[in-house]
Residue, then its C-alpha position, 0 to 999 in steps of 0.5 A: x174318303x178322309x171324313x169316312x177315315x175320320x168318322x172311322x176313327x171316332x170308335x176309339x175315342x167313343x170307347x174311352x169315353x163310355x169306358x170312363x162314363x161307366x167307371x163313375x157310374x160302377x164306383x158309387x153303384x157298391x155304396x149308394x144302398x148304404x148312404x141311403x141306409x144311413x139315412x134309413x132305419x131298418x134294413x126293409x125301410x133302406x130297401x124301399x128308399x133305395x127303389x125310391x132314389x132309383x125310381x126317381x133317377x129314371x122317372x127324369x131319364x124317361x122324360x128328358x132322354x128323346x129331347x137330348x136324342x133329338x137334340x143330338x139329331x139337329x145340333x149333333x152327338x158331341x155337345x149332347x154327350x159333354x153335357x152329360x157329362x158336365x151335368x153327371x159330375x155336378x151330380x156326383x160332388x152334390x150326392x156326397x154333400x146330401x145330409x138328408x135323403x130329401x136332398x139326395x132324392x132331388x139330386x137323383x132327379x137332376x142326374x136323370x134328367x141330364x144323362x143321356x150319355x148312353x143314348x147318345x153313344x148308341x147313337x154316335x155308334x149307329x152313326x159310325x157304323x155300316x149295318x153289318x157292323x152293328x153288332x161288332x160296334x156295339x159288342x165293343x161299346x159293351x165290352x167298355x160298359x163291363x171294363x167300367x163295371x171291373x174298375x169302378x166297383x172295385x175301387x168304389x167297394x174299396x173307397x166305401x169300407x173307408x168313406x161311403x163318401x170318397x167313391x162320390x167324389x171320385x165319380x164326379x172327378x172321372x165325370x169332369x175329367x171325361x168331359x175335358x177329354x172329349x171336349x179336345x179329341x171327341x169329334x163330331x159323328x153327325x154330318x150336317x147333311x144327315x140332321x133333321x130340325x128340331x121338333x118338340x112333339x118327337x121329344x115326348x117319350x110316349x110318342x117317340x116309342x110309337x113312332x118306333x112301332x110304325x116300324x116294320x119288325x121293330x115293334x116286336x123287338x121293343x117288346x123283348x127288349x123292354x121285358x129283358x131290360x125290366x129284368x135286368x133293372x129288377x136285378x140290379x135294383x135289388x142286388x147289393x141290399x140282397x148279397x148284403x141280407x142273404x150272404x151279409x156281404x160288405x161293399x167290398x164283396x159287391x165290388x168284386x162280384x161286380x168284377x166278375x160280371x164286368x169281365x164276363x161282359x168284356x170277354x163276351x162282348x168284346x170277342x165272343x160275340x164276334x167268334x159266335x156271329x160267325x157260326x150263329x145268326x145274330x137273332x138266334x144269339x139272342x134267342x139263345x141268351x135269353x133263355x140262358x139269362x131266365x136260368x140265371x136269374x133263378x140260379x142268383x135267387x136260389x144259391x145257398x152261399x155267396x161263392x155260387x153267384x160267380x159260378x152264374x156270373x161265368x156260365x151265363x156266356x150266351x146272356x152278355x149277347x142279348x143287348x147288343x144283339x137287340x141293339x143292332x138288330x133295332x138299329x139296322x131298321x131304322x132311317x140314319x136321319x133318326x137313329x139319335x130319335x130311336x135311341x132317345x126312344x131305346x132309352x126311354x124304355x130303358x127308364x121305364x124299365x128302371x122306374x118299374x124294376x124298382x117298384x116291383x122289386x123293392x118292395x118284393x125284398x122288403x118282405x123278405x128282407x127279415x128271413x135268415x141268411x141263406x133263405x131261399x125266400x131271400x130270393x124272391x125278386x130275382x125268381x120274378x126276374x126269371x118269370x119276365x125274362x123268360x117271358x122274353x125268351x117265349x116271345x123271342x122264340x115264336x117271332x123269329x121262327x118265322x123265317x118272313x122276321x129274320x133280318x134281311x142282312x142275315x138273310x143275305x149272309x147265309x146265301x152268300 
């Protein structure tokens, strides 16, 4: 009883852990589009060599995530995260010292192939969880994600109006000190009963995403999954260089719309998800956002003025649930011996979705970057974006009105 009390008990120190791995992140997510633009000479060259920097950083995600989640499987969670860690920091301190973009493109490679912080995490939180507590578990985990994404932009945008640099530096030391702090109080989630050897064939990232498809129901879920994140990756690959061509937005700026979306994920994931779930199934949540998150993406691209954009931010509510929904919902279908494998997986197609946003959105606003601000035509990645997440939505709808794809956890909800 007192080692279930103790794994129990790990959620918080997960929570702060992910909370300070993704103010790093959000702190230099405002100014890497203008260090590279520094290294660039026009707005159109900036847009590919910002797709470039972050093709690269998922290209060494995709290959290196399944061998640290299986690792994570046979040595355990904690030491896989603190090398993340360890590795993010170095990371971090070497991309503030690049003088050419060569040098800061070989950096990104490295920082990809080291951190898999997030799969581990969701692993960790699969661990820790009884099914039924999932989505709770990582709406939490989700509302970290936004908290992060409200400090560290903040003080990114503000350290970047001074120094594109100082926000690196300052990346690299939250990194560190994360890594100190989950080194004395993160504990260990795995049990040993529960590891499996490790296999080098289950650390391809192709085979470990068709191992998933052998799975009953979670095939399909992949699918809305992978097209939902490849949206959202479009989006967040071309978001700062868009604000800045359209509205002409400073780092500053960004950092505050990141703000917004940060609260909105805290508020949403944090609480709301909980309150709705009581009232609505978990997939019909899910359901719901994506088409919620098809409109929005429309709305992002066709707004005229740059106020606009928060009033999106605020009404997408339902567009928050979607990915700790899908979470939970691939979870609770797979064996407690492989969550770290299927999260290694989960992540592997989110790398394929941040190699492919990249190369279909850059070059999409390269084209438009030249038209004036507050041209509709500015917008027209993100109207791609609406098209692959509504996509999602369709697939979505037609598989869960077959009552035989409902969760079986739902199912026993309703008729108790």
């Amino acid at each position: 009883m007192g080692s279930a009390n103790g794994r129990q008990a790990a959620m918080p120190f997960i929570m702060v852990t992910v909370l300070l791995d993704m103010m790093s992140i959000g702190i230099i997510a405002p100014v890497l589009p203008k260090l590279i633009g520094s290294f660039m000479q026009s707005g159109a060259s900036t847009s590919i060599g910002y797709g470039a920097a972050q093709a690269a950083f998922a290209i060494a995600q995709f290959f290196s995530a399944p061998l640290l989640g299986a690792l994570s499987d046979r040595y355990g969670r904690r030491p896989i995260l603190l090398l993340g860690l360890l590795g993010m920091g170095i990371n971090f301190f070497v991309t503030a010292l690049a003088s050419a973009f060569w040098m800061l493109l070989a950096v990104r490679v490295m920082g990809g192939a080291v951190c898999a912080n997030i799969a581990v995490a969701n692993a960790y939180v699969a661990d820790i969880s009884q099914p039924q507590d999932r989505a709770k578990n990582y709406g939490l985990l989700g509302a970290m994600f936004g908290l992060g994404f409200i400090l560290g932009p903040v003080m990114g945008g503000l350290l970047g109006e001074h120094d594109l640099h100082w926000p690196f530096f300052l990346a690299g030391s939250l990194c560190l000190l994360n890594c100190v702090y989950g080194y004395f109080v993160l504990p260990e989630s795995l049990p040993q009963d529960k590891r499996r050897a490790f296999n080098l064939a289950s650390t391809n990232p192709f085979s470990s995403l068709a191992r998933l498809r052998q799975l009953k129901g979670v095939e399909t879920l992949m699918w809305i999954m992978g097209l939902s994140i490849l949206a959202q990756f479009c989006l967040h690959t071309c978001w700062f260089l868009y604000t800045e061509f359209k509205f002409g937005w400073t780092p500053r700026d960004n950092g505050l719309s990141l703000l917004a979306v940060g609260g909105m994920a805290v508020l949403v994931q944090g609480g709301l998800l909980r309150q709705f779930q009581k009232h609505i199934a978990l997939h019909k949540l899910v359901v719901i956002g994506l088409v919620s998150s098809t409109i929005a993406f429309a709305l992002y691209g066709a707004v005229p003025a740059g106020w606009m954009i928060f009033v999106v931010v605020v009404a997408n509510v339902f567009g928050y649930m979607v990915q700790p929904g899908l979470q939970s919902l691939v979870a609770n279908a797979v064996d407690p011996t492989r969550q770290g494998e299927s999260m290694g997986a989960v992540s592997s197609i989110n790398s394929v979705a941040a190699v492919l946003g990249p190369v279909l959105g850059t070059p999409l606003l390269a084209m438009v970057s030249s038209y004036p601000q507050g041209d509709w035509r500015v917008g027209a990645p993100f109207y791609l974006c609406a098209a692959i997440q509504g996509v999602a939505a369709i697939i979505g709808v037609r598989y869960f009105t077959q009552p035989r794809n409902i969760p079986a956890t739902e199912l026993k909800s309703k008729a108790a």
